[in-house]
N, CA, C and O atoms as CSV, one atom per row, in Angstrom:
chain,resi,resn,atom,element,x,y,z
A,1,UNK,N,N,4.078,-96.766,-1.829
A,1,UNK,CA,C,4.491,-97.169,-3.155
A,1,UNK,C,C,3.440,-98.097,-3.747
A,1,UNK,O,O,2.917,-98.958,-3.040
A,2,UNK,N,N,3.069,-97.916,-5.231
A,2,UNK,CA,C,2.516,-98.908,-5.665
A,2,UNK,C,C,2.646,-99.674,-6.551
A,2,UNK,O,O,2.921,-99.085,-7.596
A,3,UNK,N,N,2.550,-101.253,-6.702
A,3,UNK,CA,C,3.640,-101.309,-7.652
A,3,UNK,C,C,2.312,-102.336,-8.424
A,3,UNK,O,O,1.233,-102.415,-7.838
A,4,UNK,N,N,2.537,-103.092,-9.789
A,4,UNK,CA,C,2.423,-103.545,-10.229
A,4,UNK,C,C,2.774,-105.013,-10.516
A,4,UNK,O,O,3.867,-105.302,-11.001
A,5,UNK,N,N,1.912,-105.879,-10.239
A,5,UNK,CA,C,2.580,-107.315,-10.434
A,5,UNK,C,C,1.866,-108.611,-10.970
A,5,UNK,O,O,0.997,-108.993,-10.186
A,6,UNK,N,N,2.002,-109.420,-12.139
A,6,UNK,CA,C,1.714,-110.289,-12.627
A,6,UNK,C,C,0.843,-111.418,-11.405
A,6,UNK,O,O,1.111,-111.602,-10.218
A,7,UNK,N,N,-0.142,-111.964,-12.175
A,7,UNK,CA,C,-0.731,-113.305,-11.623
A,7,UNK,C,C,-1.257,-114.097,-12.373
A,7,UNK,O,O,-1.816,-113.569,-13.335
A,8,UNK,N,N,-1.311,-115.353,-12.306
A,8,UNK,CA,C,-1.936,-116.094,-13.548
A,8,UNK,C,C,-3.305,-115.145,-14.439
A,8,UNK,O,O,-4.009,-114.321,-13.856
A,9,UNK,N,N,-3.400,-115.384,-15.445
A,9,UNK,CA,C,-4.696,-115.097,-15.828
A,9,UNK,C,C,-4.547,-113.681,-16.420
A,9,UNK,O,O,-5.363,-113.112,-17.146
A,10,UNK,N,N,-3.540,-113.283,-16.049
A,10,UNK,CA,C,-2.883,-111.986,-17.036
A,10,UNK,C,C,-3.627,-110.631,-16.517
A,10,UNK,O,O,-3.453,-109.543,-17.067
A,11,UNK,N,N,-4.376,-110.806,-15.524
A,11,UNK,CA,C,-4.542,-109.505,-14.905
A,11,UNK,C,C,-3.832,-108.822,-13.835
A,11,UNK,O,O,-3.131,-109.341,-12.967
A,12,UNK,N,N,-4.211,-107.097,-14.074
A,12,UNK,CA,C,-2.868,-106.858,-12.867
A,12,UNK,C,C,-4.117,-106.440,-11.323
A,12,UNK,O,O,-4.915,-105.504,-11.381
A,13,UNK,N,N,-4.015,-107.149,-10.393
A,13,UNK,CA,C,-4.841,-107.447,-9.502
A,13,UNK,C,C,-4.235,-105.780,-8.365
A,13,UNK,O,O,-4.841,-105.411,-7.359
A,14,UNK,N,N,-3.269,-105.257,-8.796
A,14,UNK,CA,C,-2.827,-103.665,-8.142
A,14,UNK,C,C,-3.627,-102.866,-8.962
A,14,UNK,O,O,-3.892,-101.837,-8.339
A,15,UNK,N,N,-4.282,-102.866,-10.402
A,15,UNK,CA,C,-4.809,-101.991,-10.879
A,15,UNK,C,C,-6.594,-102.120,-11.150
A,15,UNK,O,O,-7.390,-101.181,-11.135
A,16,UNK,N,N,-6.847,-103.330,-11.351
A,16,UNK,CA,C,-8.052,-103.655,-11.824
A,16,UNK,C,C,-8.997,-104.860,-10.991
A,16,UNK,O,O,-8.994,-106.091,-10.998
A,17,UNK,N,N,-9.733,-103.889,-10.337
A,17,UNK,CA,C,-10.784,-104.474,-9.778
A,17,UNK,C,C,-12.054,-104.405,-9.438
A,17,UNK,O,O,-12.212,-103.974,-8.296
A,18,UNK,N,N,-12.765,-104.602,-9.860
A,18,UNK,CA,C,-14.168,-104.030,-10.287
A,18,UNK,C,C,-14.981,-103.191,-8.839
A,18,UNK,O,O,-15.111,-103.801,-7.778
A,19,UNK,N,N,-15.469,-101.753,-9.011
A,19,UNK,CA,C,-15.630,-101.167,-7.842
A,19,UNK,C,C,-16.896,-101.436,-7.547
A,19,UNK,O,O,-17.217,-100.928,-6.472
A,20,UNK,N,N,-17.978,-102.195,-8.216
A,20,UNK,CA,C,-19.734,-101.992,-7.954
A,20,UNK,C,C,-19.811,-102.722,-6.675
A,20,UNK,O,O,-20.945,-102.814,-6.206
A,21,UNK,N,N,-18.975,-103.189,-6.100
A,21,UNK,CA,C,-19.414,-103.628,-4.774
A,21,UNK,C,C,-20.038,-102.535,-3.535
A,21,UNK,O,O,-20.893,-102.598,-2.652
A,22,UNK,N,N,-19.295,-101.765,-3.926
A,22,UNK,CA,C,-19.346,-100.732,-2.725
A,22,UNK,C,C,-20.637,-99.471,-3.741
A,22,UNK,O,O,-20.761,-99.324,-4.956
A,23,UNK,N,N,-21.375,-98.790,-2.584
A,23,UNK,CA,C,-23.042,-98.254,-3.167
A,23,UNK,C,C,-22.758,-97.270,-3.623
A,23,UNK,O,O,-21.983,-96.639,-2.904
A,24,UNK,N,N,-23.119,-96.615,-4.869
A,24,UNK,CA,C,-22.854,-95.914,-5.690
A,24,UNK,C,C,-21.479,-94.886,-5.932
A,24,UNK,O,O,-21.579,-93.731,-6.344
A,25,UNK,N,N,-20.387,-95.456,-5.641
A,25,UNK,CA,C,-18.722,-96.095,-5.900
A,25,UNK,C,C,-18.615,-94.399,-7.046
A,25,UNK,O,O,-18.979,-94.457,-8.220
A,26,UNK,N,N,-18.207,-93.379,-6.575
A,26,UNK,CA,C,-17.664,-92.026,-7.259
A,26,UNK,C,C,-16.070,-92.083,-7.148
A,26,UNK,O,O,-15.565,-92.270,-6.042
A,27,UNK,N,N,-15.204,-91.908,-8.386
A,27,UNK,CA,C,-13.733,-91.774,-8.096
A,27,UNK,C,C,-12.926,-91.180,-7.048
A,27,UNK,O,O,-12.098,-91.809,-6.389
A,28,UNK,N,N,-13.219,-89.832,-6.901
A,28,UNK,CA,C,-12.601,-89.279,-5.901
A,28,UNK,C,C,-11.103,-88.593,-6.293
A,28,UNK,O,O,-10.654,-87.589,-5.739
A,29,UNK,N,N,-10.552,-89.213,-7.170
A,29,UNK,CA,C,-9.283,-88.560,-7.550
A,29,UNK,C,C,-9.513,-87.179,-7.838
A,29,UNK,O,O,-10.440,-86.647,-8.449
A,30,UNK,N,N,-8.257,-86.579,-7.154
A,30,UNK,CA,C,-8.375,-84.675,-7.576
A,30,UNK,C,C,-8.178,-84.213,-8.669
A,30,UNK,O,O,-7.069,-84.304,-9.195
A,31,UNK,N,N,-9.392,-83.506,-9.361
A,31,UNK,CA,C,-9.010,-83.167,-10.776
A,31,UNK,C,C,-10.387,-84.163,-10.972
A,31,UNK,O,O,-10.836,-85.287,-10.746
A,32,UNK,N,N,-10.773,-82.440,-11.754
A,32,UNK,CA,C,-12.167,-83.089,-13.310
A,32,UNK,C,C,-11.842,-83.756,-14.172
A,32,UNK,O,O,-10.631,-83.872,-14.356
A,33,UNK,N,N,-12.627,-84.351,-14.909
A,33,UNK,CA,C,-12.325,-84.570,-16.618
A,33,UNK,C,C,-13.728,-84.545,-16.956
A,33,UNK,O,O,-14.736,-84.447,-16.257
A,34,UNK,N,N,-13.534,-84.666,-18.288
A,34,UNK,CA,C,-14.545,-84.332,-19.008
A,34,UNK,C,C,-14.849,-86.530,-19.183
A,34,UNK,O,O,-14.062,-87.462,-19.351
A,35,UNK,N,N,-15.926,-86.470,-19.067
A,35,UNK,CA,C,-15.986,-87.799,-19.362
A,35,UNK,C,C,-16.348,-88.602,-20.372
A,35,UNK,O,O,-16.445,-89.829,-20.374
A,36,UNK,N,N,-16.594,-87.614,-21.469
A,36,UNK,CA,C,-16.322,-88.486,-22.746
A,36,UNK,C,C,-15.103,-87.686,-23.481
A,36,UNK,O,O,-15.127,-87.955,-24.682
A,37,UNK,N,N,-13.980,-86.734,-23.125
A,37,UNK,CA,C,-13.161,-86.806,-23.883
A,37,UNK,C,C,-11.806,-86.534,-23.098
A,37,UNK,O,O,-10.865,-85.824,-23.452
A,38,UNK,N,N,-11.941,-87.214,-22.049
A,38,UNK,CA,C,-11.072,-87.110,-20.789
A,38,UNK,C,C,-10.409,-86.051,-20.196
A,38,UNK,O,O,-11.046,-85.376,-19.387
A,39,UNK,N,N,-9.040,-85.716,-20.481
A,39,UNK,CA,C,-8.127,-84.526,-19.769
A,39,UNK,C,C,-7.693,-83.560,-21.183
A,39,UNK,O,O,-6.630,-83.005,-21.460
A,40,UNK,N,N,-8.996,-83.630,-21.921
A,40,UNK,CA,C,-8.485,-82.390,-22.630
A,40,UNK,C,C,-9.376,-80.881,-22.390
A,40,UNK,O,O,-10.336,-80.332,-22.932
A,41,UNK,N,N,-8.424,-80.579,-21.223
A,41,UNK,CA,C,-9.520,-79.387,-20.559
A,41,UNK,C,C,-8.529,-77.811,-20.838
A,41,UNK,O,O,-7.671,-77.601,-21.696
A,42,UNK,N,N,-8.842,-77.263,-20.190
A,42,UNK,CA,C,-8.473,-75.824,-20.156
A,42,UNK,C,C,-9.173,-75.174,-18.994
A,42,UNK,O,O,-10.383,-75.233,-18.776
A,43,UNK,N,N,-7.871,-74.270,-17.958
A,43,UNK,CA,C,-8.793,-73.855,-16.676
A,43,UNK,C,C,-7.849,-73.025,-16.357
A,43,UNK,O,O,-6.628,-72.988,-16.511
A,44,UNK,N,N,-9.104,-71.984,-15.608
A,44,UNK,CA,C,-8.658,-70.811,-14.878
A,44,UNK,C,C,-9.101,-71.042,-13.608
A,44,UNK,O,O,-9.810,-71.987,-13.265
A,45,UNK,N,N,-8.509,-69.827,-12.641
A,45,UNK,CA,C,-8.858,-69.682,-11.684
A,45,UNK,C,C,-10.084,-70.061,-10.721
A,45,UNK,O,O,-10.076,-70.371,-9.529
A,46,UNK,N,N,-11.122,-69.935,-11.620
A,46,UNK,CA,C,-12.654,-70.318,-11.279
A,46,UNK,C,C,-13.604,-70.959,-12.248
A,46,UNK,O,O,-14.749,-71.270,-11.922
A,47,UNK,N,N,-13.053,-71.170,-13.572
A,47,UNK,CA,C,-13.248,-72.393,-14.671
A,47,UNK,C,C,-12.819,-73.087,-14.863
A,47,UNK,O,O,-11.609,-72.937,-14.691
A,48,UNK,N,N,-13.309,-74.714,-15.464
A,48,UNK,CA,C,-12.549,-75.430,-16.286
A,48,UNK,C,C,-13.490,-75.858,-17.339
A,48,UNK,O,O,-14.675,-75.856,-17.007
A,49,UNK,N,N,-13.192,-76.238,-18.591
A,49,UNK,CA,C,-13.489,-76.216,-19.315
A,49,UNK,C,C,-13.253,-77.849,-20.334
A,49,UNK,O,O,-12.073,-78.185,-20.434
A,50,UNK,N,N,-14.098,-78.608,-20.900
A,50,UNK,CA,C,-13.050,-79.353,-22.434
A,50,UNK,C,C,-12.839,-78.652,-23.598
A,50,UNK,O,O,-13.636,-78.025,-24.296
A,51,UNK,N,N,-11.871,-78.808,-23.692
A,51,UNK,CA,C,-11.579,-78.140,-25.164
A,51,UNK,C,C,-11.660,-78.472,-26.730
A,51,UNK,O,O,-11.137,-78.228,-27.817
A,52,UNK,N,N,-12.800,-79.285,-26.018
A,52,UNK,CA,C,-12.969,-80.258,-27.360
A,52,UNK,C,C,-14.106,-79.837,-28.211
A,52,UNK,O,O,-15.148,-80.129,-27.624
A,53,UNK,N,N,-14.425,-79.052,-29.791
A,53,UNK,CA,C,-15.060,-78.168,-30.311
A,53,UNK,C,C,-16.429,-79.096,-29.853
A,53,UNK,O,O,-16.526,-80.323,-29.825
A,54,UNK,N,N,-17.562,-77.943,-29.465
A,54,UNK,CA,C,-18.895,-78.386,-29.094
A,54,UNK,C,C,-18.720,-79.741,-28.321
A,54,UNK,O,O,-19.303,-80.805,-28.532
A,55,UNK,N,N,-17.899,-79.480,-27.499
A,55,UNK,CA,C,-18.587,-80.636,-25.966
A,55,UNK,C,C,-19.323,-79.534,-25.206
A,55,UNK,O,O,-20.503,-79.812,-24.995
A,56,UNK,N,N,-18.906,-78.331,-24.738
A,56,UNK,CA,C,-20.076,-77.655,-23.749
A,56,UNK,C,C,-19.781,-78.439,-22.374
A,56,UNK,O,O,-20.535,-78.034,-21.489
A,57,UNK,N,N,-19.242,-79.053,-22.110
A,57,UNK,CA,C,-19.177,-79.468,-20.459
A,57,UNK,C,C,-17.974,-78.061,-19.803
A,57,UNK,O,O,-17.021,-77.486,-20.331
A,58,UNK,N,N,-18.550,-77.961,-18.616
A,58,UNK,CA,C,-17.457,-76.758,-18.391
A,58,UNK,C,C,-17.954,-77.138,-16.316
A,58,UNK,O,O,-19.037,-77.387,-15.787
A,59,UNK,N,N,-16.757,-77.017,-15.834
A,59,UNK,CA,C,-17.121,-76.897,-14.473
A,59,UNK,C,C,-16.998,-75.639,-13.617
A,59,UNK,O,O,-16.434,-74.804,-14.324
A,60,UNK,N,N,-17.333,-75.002,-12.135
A,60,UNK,CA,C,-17.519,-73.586,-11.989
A,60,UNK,C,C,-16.641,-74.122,-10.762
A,60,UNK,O,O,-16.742,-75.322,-10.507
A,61,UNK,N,N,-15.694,-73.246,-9.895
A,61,UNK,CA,C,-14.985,-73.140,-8.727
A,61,UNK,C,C,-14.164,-73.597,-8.981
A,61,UNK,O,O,-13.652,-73.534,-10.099
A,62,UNK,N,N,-13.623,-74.401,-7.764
A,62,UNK,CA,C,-11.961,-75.020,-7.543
A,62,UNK,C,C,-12.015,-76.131,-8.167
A,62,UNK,O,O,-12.486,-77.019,-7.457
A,63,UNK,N,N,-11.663,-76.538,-9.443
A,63,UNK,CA,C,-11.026,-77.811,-10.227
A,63,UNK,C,C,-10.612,-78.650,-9.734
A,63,UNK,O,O,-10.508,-79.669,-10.418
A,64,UNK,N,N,-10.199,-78.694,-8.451
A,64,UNK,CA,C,-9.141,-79.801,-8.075
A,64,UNK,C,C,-10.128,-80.646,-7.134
A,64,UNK,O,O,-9.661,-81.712,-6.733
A,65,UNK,N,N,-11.607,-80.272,-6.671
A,65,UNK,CA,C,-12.042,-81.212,-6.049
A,65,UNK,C,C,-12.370,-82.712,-6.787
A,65,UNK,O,O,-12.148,-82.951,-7.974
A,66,UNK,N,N,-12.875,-83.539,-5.930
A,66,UNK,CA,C,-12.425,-84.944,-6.186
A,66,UNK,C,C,-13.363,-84.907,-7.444
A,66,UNK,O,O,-14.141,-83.986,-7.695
A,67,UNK,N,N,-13.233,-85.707,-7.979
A,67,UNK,CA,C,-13.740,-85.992,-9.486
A,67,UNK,C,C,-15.385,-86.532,-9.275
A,67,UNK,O,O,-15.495,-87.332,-8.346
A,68,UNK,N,N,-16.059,-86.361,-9.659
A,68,UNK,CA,C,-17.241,-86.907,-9.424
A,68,UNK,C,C,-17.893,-87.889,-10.409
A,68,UNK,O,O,-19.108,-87.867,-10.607
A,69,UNK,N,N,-16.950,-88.872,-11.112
A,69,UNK,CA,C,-17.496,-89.739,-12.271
A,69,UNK,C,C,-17.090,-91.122,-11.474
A,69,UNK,O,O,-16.161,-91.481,-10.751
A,70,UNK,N,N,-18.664,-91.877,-12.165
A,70,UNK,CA,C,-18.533,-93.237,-11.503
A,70,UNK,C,C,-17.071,-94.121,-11.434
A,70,UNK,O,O,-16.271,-94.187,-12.367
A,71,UNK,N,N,-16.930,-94.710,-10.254
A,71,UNK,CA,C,-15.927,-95.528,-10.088
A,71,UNK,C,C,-15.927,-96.732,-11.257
A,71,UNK,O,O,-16.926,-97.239,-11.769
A,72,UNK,N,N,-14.710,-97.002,-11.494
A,72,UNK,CA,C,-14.964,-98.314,-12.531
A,72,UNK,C,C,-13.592,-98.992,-11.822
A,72,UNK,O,O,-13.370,-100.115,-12.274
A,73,UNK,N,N,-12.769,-98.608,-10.955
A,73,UNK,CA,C,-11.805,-99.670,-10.629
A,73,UNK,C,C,-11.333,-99.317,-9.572
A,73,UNK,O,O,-11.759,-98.234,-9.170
A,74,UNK,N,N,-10.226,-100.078,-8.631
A,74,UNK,CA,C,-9.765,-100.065,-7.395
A,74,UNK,C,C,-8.429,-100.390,-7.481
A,74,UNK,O,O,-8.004,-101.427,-7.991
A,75,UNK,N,N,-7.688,-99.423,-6.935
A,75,UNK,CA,C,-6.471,-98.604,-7.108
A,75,UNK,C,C,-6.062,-99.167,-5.630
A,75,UNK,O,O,-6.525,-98.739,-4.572
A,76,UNK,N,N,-4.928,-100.402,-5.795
A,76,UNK,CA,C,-4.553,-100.911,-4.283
A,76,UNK,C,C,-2.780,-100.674,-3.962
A,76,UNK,O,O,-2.195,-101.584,-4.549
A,77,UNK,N,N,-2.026,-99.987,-3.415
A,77,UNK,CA,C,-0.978,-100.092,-3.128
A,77,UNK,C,C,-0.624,-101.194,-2.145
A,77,UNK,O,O,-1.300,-101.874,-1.373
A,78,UNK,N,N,0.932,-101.125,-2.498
A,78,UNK,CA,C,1.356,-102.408,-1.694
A,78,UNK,C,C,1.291,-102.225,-0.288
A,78,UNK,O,O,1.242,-103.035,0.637
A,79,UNK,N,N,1.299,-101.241,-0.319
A,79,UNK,CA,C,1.468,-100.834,1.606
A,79,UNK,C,C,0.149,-100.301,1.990
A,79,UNK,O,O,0.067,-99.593,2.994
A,80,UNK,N,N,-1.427,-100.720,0.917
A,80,UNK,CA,C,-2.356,-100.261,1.650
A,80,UNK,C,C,-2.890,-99.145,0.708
A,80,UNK,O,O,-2.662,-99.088,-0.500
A,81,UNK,N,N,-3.561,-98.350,1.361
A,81,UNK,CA,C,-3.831,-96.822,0.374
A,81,UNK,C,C,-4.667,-97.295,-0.577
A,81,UNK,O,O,-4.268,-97.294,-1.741
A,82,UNK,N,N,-5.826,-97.729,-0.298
A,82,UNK,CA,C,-6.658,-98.226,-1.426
A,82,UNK,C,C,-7.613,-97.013,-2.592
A,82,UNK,O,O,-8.452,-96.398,-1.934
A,83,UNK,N,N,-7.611,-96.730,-3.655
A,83,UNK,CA,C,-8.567,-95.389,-4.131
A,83,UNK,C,C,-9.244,-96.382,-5.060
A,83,UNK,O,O,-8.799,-97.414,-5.563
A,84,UNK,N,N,-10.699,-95.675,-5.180
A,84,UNK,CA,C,-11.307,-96.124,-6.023
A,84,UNK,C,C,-10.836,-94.841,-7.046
A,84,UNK,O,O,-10.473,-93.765,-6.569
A,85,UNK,N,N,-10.900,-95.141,-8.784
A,85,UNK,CA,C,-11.062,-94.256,-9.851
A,85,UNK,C,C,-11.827,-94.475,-11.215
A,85,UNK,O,O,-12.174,-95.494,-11.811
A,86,UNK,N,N,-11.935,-93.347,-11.436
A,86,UNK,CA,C,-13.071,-93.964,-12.552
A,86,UNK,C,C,-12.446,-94.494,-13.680
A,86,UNK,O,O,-11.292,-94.875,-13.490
A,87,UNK,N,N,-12.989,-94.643,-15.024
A,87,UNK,CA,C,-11.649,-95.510,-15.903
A,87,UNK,C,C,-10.759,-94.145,-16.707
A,87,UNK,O,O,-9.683,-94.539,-17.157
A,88,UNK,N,N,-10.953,-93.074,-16.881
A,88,UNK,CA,C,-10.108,-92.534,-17.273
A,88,UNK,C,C,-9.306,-92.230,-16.723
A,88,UNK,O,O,-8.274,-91.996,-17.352
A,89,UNK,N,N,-9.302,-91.995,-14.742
A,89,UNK,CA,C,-8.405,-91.513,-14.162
A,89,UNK,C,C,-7.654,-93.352,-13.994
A,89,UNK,O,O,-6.427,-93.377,-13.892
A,90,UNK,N,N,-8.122,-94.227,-13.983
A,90,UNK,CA,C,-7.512,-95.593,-13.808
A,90,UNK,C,C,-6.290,-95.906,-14.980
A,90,UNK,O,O,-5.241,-96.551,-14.956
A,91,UNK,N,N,-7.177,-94.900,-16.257
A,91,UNK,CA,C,-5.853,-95.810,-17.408
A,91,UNK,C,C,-4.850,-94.617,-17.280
A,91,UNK,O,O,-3.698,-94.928,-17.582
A,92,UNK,N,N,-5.060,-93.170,-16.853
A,92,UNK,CA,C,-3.972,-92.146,-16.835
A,92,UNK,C,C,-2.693,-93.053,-15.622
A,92,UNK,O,O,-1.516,-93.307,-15.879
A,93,UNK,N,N,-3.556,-93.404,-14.161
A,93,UNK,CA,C,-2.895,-94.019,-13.544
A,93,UNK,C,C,-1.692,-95.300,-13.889
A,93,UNK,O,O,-0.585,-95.672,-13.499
A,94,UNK,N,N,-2.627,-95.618,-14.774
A,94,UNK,CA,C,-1.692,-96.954,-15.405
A,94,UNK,C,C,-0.509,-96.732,-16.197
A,94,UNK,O,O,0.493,-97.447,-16.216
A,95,UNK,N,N,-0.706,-95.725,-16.818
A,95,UNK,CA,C,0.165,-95.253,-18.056
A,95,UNK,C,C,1.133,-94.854,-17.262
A,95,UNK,O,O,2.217,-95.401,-17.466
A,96,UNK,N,N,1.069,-93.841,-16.169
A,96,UNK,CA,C,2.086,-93.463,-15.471
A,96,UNK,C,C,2.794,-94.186,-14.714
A,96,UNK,O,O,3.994,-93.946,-14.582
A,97,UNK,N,N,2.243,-95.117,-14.130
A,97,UNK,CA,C,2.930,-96.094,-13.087
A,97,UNK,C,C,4.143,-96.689,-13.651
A,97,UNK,O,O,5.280,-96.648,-13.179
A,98,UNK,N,N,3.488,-97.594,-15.398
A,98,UNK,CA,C,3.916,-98.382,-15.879
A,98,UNK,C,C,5.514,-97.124,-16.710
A,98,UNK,O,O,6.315,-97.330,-17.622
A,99,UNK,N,N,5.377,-96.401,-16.146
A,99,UNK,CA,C,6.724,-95.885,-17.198
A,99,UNK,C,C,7.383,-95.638,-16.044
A,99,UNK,O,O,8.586,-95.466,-16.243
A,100,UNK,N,N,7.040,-95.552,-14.873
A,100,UNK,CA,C,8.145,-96.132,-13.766
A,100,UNK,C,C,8.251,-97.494,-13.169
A,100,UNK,O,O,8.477,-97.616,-11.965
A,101,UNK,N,N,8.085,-98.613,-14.021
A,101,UNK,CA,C,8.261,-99.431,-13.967
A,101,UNK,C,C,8.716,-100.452,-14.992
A,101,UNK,O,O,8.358,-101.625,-14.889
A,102,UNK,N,N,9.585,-99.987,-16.090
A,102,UNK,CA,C,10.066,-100.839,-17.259
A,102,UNK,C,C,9.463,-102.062,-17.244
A,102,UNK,O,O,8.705,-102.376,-18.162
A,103,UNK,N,N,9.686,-102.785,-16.347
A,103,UNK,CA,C,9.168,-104.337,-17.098
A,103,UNK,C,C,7.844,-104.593,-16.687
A,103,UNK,O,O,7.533,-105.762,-16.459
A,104,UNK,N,N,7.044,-103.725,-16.558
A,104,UNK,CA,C,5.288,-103.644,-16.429
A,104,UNK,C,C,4.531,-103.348,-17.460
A,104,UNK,O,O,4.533,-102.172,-17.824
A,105,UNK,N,N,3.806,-104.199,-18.092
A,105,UNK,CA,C,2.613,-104.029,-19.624
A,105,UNK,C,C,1.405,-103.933,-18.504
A,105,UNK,O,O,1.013,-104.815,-17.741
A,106,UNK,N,N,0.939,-102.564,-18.656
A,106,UNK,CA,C,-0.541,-101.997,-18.491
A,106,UNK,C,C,-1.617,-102.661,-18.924
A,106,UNK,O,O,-1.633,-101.693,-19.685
A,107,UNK,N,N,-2.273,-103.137,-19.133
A,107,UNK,CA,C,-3.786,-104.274,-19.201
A,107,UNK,C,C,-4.658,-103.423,-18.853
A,107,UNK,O,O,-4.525,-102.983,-17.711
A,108,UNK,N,N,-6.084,-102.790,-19.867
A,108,UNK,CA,C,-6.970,-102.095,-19.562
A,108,UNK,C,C,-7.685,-103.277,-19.083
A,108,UNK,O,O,-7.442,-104.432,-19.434
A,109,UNK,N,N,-8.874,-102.785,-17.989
A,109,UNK,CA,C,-9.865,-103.743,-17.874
A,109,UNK,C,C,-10.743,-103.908,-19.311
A,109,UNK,O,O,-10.742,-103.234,-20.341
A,110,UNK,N,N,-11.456,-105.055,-18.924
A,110,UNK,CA,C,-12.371,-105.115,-20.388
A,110,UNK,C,C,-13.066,-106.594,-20.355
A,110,UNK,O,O,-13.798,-106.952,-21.277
């Protein structure tokens, strides 16, 4: 489980923590994105694609391998399970967490 929890200083220390420590720090989460216009893709069997008019990014094989865009944060559960992700898969993460968690406000890094 991972949960979300307040500390002075108004950051959430379960979602945001800067990954450049570790040597050239790749997300890893399953599933592409396009990295300047995130999860607006389209995919088949052996494509994926953005669907965003003239981006041209398109990937070839299985979609679901780990994402290959720089890490920008560190993804810590309470029981452990640490992921690094990059920031689009970090704020999708956030968005979702926080709507299973009513009394949790999401804080992008910045």
């Amino acid at each position: 489980m991972i949960r979300f929890f307040r500390v002075s200083g108004g950051s959430h220390p379960a979602v945001v923590r800067p990954a450049a420590q570790r040597r050239n720090p790749v997300c890893g989460w399953a599933g592409v994105i396009c990295p300047e216009h995130g999860f607006a893709l389209a995919t088949t069997a052996d494509w994926t694609w953005c669907t965003i008019q003239d981006c041209g990014r398109f990937w070839l094989g299985d979609h679901q391998n780990d994402c290959p865009e720089p890490a920008a944060v560190l993804l810590t559960g309470t029981e452990g399970g640490d992921r690094l992700l990059c920031a689009a898969h970090a704020e999708r993460a956030g968005r979702e967490l926080a709507e299973h968690h009513p009394g949790t406000r999401y804080d992008q890094a910045g």
